[in-house]
Residue frames relative to the residue before (quaternion, step in Angstrom):
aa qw qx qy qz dx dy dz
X 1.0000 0.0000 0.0000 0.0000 0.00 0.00 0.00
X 0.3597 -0.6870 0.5524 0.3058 3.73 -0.48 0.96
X 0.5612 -0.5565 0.5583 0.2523 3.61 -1.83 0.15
X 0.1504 0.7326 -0.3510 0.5634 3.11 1.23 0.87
X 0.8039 0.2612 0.0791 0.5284 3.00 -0.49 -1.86
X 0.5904 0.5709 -0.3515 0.4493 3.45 0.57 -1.03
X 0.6689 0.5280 -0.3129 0.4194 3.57 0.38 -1.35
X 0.7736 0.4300 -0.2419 0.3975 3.11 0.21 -1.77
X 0.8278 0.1610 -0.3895 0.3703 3.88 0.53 -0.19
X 0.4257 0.5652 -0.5511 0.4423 3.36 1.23 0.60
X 0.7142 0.4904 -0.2802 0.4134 3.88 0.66 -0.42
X 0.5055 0.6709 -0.3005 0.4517 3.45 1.93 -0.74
X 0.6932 0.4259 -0.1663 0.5572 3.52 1.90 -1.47
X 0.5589 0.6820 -0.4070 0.2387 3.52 0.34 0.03
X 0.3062 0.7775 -0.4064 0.3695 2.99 1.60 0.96
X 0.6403 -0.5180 0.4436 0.3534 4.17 -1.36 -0.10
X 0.5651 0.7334 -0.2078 0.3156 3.26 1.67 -0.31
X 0.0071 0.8472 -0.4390 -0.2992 3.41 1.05 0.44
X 0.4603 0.6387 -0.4170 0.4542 4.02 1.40 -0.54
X 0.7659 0.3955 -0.3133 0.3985 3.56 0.54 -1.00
X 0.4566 0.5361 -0.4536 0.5462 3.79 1.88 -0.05
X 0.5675 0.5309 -0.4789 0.4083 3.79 0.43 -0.61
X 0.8580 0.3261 -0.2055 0.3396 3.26 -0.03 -1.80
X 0.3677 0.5481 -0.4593 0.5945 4.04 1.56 0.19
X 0.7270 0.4486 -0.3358 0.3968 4.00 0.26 -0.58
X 0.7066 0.4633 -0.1966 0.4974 3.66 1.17 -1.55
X 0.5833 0.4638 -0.3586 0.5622 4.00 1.48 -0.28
X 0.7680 0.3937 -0.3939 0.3162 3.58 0.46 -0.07
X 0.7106 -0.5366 0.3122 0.3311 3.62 -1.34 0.87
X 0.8327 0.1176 0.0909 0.5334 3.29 0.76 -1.51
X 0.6888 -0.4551 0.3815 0.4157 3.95 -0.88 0.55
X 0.6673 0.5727 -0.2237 0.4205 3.05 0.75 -1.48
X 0.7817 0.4934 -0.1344 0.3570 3.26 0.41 -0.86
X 0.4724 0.7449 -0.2827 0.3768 3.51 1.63 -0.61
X 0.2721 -0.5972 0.6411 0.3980 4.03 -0.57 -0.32
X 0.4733 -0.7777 0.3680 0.1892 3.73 -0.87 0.90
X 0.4923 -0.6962 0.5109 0.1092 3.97 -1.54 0.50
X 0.0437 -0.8901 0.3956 0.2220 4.28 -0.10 -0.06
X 0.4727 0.4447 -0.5105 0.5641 3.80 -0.50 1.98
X 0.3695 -0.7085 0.5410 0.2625 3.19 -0.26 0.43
X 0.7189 -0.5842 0.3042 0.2220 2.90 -1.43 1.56
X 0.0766 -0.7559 0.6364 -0.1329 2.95 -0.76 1.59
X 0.3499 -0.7194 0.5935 0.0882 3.60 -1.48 1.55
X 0.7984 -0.2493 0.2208 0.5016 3.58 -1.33 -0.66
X 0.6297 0.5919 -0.4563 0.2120 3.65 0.59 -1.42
X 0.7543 -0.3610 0.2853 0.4683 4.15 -1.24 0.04
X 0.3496 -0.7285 0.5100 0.2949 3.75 -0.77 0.11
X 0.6501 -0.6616 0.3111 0.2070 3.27 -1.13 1.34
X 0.6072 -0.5460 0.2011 0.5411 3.73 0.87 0.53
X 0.1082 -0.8056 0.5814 0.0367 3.45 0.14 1.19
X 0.7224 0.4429 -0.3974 0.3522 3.36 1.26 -0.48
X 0.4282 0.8138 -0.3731 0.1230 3.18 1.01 0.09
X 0.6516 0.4467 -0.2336 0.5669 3.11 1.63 -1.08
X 0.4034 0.7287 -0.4847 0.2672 3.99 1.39 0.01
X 0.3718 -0.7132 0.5446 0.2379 3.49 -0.86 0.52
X 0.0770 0.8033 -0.5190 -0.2818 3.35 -0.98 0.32
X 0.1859 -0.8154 0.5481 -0.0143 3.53 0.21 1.37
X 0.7555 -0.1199 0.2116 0.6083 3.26 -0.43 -1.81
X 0.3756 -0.7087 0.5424 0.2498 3.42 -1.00 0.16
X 0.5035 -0.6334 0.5794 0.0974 3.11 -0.62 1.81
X 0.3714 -0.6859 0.5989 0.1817 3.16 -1.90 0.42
X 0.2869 -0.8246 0.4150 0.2562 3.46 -0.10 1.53
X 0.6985 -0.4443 0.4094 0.3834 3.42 -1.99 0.19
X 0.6309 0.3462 -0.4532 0.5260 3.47 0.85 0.92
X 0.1988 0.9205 -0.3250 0.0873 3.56 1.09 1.33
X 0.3424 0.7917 -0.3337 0.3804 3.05 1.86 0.13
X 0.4257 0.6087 -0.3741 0.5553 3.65 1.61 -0.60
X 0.4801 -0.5827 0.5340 0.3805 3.74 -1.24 0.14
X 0.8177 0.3432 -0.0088 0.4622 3.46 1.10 -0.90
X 0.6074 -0.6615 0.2736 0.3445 3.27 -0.91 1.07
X 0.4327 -0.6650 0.4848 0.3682 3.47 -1.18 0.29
X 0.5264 -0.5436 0.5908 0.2799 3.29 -1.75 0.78
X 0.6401 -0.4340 0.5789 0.2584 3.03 -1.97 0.71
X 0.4665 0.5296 -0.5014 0.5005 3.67 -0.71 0.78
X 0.6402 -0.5647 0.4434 0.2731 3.20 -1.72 0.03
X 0.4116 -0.7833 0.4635 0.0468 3.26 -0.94 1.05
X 0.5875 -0.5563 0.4839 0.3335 3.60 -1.19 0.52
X 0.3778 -0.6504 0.6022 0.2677 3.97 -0.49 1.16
X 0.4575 0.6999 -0.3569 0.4165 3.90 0.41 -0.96
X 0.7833 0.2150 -0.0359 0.5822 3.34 -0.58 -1.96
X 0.3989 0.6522 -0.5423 0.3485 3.88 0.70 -0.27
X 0.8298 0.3658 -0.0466 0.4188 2.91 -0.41 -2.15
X 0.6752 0.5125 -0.3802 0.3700 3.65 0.87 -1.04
X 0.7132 0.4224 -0.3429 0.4421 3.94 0.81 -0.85
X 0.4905 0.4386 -0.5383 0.5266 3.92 1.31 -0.10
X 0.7326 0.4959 -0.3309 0.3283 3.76 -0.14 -0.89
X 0.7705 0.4033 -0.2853 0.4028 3.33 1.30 -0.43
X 0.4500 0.5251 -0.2848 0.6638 3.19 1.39 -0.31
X 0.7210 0.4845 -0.3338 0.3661 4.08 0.47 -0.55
X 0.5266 0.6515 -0.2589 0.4809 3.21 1.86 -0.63
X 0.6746 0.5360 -0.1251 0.4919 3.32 0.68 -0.44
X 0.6473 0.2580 -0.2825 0.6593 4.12 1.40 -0.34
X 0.2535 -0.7581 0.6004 -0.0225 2.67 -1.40 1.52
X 0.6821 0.0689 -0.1004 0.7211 3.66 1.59 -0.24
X 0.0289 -0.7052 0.7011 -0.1016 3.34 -1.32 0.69
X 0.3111 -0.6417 0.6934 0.1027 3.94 -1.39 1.33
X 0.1454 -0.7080 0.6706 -0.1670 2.86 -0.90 1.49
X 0.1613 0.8076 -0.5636 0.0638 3.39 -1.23 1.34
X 0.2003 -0.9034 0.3790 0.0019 3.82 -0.10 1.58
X 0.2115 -0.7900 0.5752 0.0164 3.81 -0.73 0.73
X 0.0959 0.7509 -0.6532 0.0146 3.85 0.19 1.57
X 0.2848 0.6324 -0.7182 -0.0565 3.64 -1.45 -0.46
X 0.1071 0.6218 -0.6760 0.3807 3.62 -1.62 0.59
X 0.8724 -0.3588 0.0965 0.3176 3.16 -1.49 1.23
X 0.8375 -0.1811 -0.0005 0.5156 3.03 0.00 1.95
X 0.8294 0.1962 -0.2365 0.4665 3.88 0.33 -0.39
X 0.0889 -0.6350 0.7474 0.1739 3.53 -1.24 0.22
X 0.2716 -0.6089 0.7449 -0.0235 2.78 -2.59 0.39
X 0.1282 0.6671 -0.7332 -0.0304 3.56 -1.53 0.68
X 0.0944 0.6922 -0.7146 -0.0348 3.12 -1.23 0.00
X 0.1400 -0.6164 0.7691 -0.0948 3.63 -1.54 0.85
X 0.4256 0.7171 -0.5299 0.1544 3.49 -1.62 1.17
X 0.3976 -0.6766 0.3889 0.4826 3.33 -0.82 -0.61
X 0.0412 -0.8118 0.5640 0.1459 3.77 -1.17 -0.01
X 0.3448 -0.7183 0.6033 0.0347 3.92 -1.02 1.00
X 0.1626 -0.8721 0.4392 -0.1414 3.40 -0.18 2.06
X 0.4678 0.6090 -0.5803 0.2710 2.47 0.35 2.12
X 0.7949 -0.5628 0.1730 0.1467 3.45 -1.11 1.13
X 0.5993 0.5182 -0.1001 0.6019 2.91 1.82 -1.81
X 0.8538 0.1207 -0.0140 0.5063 4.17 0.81 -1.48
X 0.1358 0.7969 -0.5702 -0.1462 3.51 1.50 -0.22
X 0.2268 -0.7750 0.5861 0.0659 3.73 -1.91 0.26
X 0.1885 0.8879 -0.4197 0.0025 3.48 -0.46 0.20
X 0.2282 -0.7656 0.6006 -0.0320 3.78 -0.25 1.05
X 0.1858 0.8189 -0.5039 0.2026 3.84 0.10 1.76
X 0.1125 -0.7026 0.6561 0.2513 3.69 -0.67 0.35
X 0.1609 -0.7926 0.5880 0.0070 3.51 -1.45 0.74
X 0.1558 -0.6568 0.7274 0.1234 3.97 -0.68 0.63
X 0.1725 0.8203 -0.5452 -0.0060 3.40 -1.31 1.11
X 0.8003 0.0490 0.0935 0.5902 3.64 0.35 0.34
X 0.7544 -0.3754 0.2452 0.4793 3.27 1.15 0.25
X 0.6208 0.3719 -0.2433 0.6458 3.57 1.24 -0.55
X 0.5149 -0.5994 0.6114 -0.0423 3.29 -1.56 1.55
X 0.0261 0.9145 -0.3884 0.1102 3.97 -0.03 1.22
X 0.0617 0.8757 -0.4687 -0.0989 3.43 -0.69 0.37
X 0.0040 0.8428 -0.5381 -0.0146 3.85 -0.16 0.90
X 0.1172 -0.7391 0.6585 0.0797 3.24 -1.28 0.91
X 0.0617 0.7452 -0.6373 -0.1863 3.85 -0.48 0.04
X 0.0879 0.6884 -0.7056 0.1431 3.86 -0.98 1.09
X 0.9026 0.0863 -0.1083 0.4076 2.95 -1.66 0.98
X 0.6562 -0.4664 0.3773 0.4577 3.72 1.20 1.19
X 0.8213 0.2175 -0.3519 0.3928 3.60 0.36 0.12
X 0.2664 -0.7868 0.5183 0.2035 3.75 -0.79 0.72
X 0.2609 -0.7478 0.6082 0.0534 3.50 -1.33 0.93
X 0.1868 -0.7651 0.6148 0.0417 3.87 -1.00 0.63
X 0.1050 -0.7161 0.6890 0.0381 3.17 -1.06 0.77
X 0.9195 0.1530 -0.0879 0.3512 3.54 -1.36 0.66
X 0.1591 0.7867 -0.4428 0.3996 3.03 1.24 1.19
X 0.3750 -0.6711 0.4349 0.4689 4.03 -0.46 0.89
X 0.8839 0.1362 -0.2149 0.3925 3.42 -2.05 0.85
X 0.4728 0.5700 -0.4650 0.4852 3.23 0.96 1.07
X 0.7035 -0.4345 0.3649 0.4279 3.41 -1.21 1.66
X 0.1825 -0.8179 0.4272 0.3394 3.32 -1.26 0.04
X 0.5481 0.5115 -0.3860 0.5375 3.77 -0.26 0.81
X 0.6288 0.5172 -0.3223 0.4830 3.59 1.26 -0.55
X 0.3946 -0.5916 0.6748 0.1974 3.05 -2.11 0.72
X 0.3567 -0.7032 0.5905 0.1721 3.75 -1.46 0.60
X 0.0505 -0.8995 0.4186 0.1145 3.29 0.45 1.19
X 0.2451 -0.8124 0.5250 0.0656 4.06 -0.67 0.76
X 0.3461 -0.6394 0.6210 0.2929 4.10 -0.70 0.74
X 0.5562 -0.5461 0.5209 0.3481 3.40 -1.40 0.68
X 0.3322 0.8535 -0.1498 0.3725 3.67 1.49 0.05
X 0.7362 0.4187 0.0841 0.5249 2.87 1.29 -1.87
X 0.6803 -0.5010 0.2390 0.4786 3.51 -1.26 0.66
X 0.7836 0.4614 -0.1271 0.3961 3.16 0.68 -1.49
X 0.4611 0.5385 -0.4743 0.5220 3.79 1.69 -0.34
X 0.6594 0.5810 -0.4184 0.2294 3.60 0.04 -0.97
X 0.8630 0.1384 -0.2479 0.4180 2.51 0.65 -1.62
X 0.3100 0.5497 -0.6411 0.4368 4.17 0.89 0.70
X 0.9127 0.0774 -0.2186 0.3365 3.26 -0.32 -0.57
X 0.6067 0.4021 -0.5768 0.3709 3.27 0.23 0.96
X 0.4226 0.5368 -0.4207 0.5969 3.61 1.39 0.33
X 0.6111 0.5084 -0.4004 0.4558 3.70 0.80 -0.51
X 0.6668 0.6038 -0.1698 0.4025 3.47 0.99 -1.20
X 0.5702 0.4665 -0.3997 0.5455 3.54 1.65 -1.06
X 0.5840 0.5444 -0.5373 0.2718 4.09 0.08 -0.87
X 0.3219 0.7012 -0.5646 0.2931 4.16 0.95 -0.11
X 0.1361 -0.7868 0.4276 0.4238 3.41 -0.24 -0.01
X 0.4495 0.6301 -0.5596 0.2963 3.61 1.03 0.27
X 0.5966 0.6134 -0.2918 0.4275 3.55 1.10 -1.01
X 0.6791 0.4938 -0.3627 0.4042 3.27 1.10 -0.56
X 0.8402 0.3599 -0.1717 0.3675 3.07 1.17 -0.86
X 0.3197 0.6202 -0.5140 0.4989 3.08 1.54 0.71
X 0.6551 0.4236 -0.4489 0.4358 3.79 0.59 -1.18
X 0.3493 0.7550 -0.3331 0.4439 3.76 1.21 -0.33
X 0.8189 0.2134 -0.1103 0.5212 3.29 -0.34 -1.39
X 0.7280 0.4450 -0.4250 0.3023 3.42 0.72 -0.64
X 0.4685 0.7114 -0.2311 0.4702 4.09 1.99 -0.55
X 0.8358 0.4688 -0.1695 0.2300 2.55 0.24 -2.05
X 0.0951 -0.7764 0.6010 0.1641 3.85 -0.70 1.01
X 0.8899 -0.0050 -0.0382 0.4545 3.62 0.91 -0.63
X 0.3432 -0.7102 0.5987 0.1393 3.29 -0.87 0.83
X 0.1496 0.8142 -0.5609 0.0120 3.75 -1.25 0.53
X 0.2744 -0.5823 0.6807 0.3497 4.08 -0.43 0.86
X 0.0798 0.6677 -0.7202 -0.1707 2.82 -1.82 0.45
X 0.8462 0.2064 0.0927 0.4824 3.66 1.06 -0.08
X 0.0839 -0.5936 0.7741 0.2033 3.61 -1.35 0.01
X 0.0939 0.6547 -0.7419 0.1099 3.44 -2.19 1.54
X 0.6136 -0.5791 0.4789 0.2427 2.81 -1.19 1.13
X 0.0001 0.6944 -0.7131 0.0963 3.83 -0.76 1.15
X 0.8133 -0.3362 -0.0391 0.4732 3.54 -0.35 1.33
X 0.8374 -0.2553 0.0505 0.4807 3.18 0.35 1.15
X 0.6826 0.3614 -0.2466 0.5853 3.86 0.97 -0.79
X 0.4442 -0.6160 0.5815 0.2917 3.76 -1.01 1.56
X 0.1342 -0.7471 0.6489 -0.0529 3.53 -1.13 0.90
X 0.5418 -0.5479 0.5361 0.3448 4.22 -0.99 0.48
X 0.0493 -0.7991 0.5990 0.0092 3.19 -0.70 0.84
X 0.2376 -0.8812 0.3913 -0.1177 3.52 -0.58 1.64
X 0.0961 -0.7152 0.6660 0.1891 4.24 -0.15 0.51
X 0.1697 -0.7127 0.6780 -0.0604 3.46 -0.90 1.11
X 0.2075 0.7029 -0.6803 -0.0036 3.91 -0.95 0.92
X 0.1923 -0.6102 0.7677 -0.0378 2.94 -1.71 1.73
X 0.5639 -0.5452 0.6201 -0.0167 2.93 -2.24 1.07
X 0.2437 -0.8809 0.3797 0.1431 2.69 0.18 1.91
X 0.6794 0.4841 -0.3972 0.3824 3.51 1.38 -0.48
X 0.3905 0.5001 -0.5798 0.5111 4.31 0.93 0.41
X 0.7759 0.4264 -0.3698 0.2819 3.61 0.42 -0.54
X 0.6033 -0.4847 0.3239 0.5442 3.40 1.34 0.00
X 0.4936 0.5514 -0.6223 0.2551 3.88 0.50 0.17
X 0.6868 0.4422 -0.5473 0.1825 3.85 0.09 -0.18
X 0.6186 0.6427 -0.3319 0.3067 3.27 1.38 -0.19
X 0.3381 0.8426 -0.2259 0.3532 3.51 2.27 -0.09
X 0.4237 -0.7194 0.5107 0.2055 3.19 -1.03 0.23
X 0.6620 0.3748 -0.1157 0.6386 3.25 0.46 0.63
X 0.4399 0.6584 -0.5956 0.1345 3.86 1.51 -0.97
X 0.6011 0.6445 -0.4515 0.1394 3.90 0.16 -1.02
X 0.6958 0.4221 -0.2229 0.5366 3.63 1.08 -0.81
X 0.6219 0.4292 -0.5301 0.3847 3.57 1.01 0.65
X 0.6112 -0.6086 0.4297 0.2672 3.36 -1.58 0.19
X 0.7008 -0.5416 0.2541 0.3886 3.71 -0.52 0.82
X 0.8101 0.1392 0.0016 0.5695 3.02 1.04 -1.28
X 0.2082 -0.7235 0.6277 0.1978 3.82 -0.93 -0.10
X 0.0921 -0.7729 0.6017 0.1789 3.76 -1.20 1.00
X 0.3539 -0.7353 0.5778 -0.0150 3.10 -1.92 1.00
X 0.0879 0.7263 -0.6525 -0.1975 3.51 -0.20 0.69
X 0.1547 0.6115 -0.7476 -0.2082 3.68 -1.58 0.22
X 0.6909 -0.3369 0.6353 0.0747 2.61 -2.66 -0.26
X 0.0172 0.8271 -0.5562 -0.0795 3.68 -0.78 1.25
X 0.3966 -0.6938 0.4831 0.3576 3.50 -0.30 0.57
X 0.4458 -0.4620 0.5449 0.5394 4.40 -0.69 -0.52
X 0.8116 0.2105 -0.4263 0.3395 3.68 0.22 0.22
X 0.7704 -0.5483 0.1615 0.2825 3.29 1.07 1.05
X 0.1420 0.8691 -0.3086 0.3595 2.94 2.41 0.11
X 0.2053 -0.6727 0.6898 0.1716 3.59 -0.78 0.44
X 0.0363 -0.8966 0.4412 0.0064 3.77 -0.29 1.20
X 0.8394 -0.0481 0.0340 0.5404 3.37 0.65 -0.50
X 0.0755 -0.7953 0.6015 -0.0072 3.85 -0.65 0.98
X 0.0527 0.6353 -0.7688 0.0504 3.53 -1.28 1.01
X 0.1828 0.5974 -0.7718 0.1188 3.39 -1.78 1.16
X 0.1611 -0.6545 0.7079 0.2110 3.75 -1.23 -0.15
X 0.0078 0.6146 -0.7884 0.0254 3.69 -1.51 -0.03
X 0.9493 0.0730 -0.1265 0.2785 3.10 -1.70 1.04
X 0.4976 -0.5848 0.2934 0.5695 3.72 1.72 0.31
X 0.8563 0.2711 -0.3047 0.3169 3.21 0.72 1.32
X 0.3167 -0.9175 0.2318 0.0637 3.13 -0.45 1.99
X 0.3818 -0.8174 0.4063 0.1449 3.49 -0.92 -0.12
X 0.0848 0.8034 -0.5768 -0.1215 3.80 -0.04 0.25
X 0.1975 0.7704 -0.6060 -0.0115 3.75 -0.78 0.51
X 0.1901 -0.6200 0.7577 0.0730 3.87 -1.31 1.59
X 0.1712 -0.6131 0.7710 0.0185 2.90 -1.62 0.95
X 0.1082 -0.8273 0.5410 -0.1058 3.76 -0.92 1.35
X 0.8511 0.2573 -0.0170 0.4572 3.81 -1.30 -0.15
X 0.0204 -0.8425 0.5071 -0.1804 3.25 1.24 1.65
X 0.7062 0.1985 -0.0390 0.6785 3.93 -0.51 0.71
X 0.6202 0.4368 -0.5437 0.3590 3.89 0.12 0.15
X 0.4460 -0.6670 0.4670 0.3718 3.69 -1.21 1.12
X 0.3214 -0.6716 0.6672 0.0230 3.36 -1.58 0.88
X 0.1487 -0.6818 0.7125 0.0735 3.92 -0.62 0.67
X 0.2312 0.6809 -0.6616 0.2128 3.75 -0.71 1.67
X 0.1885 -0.8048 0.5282 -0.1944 2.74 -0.07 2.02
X 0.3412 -0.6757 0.6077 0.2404 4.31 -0.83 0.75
X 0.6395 -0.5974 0.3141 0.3679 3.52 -1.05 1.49
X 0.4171 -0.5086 0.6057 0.4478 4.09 -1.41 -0.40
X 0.8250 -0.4574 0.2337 0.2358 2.49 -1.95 1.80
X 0.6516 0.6105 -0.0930 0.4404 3.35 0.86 -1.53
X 0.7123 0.3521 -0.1902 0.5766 3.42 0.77 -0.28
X 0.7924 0.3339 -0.3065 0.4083 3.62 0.77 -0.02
X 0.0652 -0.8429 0.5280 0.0801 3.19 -1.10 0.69
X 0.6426 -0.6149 0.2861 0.3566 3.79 -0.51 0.50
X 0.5960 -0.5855 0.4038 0.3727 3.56 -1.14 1.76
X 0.0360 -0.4783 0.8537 0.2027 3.42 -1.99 -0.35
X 0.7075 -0.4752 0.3401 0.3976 3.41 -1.64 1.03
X 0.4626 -0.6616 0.5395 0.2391 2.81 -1.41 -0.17
């Protein structure tokens, strides 16, 4: 697969969405070729004690926080699950978002800001990918690249939401809503389980094993679906306001870590000067 192609759907996935990392993995022919996940790939069979590394410091209020009292370790109502992320998600309108892929031969970072909204979403990211140093902003439905190979230097490659690569930037922009996330949620998710409170930058946070069905997400319709595993595990992180905060899962020998931070904090994601941009070629 050329780096080309590579780029364009590693950069398509470089969203807050860890679902929209799944369904970038279950669309792609070969492992190799996927954008990456972070745990090593894990199928249907029981999980190896995830609670082991759980802390049990203070007890965190779980993403079912509407209760006066914390939740117990144990399994959890999917329902009141998804409903206290979705309600609490209603309510962030920008969110810093910062992701860790690697897996068969390629790695990824990326670090930025992004504005969750459905109708104009926005996002202002800097990315290291294979050796090439990136920056992508998508504003106003149209997405711009910086530091792409044989591109002017100093220039952005600007793309129409139109185009191959607009689409899928900005409908990957569009998944970072968090309602969208948690719809791909409700529509995955088979089980929910507390296992814990851990410290996630300093503030003790619920710590959850989540298993979704990789075929509700769209792997049977894949190329390749046969060499995935029935199910896929997720551990995240609830904040006490119900914050989704930090997700780690892998699939297919490649993993993923992504913290999502500074819910509601103002972001300034601005589309490059006029002068500095010059029109995409495909990818």
């Amino acid at each position: 697969m050329s780096q080309r192609i590579t780029l364009r759907r590693a950069a398509a996935s470089a969203v807050v969405v860890p679902a929209v990392l799944l369904a970038s993995a279950c669309g792609s022919t070969t492992p190799g070729t996927t954008t990456p996940g972070a745990t090593q790939p894990q199928s249907s069979s029981p999980a190896a004690g995830p609670s082991d590394t759980s802390s049990s410091a203070a007890p965190s209020t779980a993403a079912t926080s509407s209760s006066a009292a914390p939740v117990a370790n144990g399994d959890v109502d999917k329902a009141e699950f998804i409903s206290a992320l979705k309600a609490a998600g209603a309510n962030a309108t920008t969110a810093h978002v910062s992701m860790s892929l690697a897996g068969a031969g390629q790695s990824m970072k990326m670090d930025g800001d992004t504005k969750l909204d459905a109708s104009n979403p926005a996002m202002a990211l800097k990315m290291a990918l294979s050796g090439m140093d990136l920056q992508l902003r998508v504003v106003d439905k149209k997405v711009y690249l910086k530091g792409l190979p044989n591109q002017a230097a100093g220039k952005w490659a600007v793309y129409d939401e139109n185009s191959s690569i607009g689409k899928q930037m900005s409908q990957a922009a569009a998944q970072s809503d968090p309602s969208r996330m948690y719809d791909q949620f409700d529509k995955g998710l088979t089980k929910v389980k507390k296992i814990g409170t851990e410290a996630v930058d300093g503030e003790q946070m619920a710590k959850y094993d989540l298993t979704l069905d990789t075929k509700a997400l769209g792997g049977s319709a894949a190329a390749g679906a046969a060499s995935l595993p029935k199910t896929v595990r997720y551990t995240a992180w609830i904040d006490s306001k119900d914050h989704l905060r930090k997700v780690t899962f892998g699939l297919m020998g490649i993993t993923s870590t992504v913290t999502i931070s500074k819910y509601g904090e103002p972001v300034d994601i601005t589309a490059p000067a006029a002068k500095d941009v010059v029109k995409g070629a495909g990818l």
